[in-house]
DORO-382671 format. One line per 8 residues: number of its first residue (from 1); their letters; for each residue x, y, z of N, C-alpha, C. Coordinates in steps of 0.02 Angstrom, whole numbers. Example, Ala and Ser with C-alpha at 12.3 -4.5 7.8 and 13.67 -1.06 7.14 Angstrom:
BEGIN
1 = AS = 660,-284,390,615,-225,390,660,-165,390 ~ 642,-112,354,684,-53,357,645,2,394;
***
This chain:
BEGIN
1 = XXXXXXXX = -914,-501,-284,-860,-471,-323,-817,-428,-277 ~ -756,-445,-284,-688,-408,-252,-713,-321,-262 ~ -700,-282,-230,-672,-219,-257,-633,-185,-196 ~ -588,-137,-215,-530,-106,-177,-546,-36,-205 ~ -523,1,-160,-511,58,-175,-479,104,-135 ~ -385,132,-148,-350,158,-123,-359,255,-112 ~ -340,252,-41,-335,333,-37,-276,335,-9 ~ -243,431,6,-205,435,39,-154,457,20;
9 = XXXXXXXX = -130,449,-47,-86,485,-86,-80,559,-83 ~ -39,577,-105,-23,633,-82,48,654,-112 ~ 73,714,-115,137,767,-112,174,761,-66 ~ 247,739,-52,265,749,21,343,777,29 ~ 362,790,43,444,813,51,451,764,90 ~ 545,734,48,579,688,74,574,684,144 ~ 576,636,189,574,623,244,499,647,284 ~ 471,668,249,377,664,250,354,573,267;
17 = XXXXXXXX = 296,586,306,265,530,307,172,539,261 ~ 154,478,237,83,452,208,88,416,233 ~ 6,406,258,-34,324,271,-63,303,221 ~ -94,281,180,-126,240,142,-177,199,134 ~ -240,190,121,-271,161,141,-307,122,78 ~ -321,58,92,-351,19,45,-422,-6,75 ~ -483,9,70,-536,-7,65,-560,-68,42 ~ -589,-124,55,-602,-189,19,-690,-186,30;
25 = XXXXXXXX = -701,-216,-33,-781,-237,-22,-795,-294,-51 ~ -841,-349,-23,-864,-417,-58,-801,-458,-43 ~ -754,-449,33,-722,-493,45,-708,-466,117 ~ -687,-499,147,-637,-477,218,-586,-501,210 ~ -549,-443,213,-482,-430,227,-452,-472,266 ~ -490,-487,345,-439,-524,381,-456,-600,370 ~ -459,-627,316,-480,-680,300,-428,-698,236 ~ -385,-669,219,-360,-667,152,-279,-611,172;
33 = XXXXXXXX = -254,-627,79,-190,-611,91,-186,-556,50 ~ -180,-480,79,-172,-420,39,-107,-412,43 ~ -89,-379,-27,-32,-348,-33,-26,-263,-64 ~ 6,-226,-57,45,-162,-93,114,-159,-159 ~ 65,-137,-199,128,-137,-257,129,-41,-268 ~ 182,-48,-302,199,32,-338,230,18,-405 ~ 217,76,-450,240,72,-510,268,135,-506 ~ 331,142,-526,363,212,-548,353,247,-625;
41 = XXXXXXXX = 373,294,-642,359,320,-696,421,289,-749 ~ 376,234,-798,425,213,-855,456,153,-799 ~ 426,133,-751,470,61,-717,412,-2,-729 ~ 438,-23,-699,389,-115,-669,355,-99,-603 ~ 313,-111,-608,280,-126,-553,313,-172,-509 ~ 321,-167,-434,335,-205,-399,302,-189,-330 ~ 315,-249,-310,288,-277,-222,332,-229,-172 ~ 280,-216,-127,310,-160,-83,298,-192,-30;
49 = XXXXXXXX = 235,-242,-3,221,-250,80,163,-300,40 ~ 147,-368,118,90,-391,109,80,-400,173 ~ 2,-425,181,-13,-437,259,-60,-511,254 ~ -55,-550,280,-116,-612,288,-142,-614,311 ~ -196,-650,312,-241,-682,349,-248,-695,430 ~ -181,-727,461,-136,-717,519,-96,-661,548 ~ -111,-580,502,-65,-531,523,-9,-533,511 ~ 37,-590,465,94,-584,472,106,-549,422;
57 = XXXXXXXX = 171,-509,419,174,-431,393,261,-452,349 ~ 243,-425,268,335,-441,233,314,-376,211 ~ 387,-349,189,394,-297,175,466,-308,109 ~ 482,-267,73,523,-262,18,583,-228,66 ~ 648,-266,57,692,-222,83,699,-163,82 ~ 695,-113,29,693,-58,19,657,-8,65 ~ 589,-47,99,551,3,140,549,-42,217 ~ 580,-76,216,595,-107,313,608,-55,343;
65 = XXXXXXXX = 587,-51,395,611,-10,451,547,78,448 ~ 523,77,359,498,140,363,419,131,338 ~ 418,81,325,346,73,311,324,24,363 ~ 255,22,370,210,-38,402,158,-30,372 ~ 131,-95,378,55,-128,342,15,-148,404 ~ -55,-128,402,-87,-153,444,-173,-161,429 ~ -208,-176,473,-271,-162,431,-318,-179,506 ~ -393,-141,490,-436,-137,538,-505,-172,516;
73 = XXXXXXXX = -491,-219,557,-555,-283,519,-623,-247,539 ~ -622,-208,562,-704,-172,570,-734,-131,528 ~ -662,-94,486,-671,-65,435,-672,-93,367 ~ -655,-159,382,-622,-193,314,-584,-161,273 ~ -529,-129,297,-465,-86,271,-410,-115,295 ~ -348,-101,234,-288,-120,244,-254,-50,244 ~ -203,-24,290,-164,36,285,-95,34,263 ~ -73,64,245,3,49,229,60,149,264;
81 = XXXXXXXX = 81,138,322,102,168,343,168,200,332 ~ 185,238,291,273,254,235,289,318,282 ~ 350,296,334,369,355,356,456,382,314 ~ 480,425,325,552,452,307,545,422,237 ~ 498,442,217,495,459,113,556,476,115 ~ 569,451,38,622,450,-6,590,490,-85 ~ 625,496,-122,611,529,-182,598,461,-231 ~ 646,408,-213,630,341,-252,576,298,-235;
89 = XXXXXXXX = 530,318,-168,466,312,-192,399,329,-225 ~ 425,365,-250,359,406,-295,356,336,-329 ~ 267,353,-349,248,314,-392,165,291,-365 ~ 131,268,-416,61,227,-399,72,182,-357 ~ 36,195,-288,15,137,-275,-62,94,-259 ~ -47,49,-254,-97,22,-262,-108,-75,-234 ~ -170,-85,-212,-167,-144,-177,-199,-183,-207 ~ -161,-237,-193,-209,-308,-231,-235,-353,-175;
97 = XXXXXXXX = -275,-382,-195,-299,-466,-177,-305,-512,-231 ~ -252,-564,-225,-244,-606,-303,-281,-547,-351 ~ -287,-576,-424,-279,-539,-475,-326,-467,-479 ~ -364,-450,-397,-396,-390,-410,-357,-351,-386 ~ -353,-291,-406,-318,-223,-390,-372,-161,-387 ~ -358,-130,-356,-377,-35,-359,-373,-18,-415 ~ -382,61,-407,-348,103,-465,-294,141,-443 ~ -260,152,-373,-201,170,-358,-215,225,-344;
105 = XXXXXXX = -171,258,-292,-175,309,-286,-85,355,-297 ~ -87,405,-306,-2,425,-315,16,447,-253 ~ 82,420,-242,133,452,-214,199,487,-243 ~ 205,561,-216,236,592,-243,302,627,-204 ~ 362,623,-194,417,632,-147,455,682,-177 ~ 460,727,-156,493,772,-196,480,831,-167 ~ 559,879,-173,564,944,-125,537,1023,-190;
***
C-alpha cells in the first residue's frame, strides 16, 4: 500500500523560500511518476510540478523559473523547492502518485 506524507509548510513573506518534502512508503519513487498539487482557499485544486521515473521535471507556468522538483532515491522522497513566494501561492499542498495523495501540508505567503 502507497502512503505519502508531506512536510515543510510553513509561514513565509513574499519572496521567502520553502522546500517541501513528500515522503513515500510501499513504493519507490524513482520508479514512478510523482506529482505536486495545491488547493487555495475556496479554489480547485490544481497541478503545480511532476517528476518521473526518468527525472524529467514539468512545472505549471505560474511557478517556472521559481520552483524545482526533485527527489532522493535513498530517502524515497520527493522535494519540491518554491523560491521568490508569491501571496498567490498560499494554499495546501500536497503530492500524489496516481489516485494516492498525502494529507498536505500548508503554505502560507503573506506579509
Amino acid at each position: 500500500q502507497v502512503h505519502l506524507v508531506e512536510s515543510g509548510g510553513g509561514l513565509v513573506q513574499p519572496g521567502g523560500s520553502l522546500r517541501l518534502s513528500c515522503a513515500a512508503s510501499g513504493l519507490a519513487v524513482r520508479a514512478t511518476r510523482l506529482a505536486w498539487f495545491r488547493q487555495a482557499p475556496g479554489k480547485d485544486s490544481e497541478w503545480v510540478s511532476t517528476i518521473n521515473s526518468v527525472a524529467q521535471t514539468y512545472y505549471r507556468d505560474s511557478v517556472k523559473g521559481r520552483f524545482t522538483i526533485s527527489r532522493d532515491n535513498a530517502k524515497n522522497t520527493v522535494y519540491l523547492q518554491m523560491n521568490s513566494l508569491r501571496p498567490d501561492d498560499t494554499g495546501v499542498y500536497y503530492c500524489a502518485i496516481g489516485a494516492t495523495r498525502g494529507q498536505g501540508t500548508q503554505v502560507t505567503v503573506s506579509s
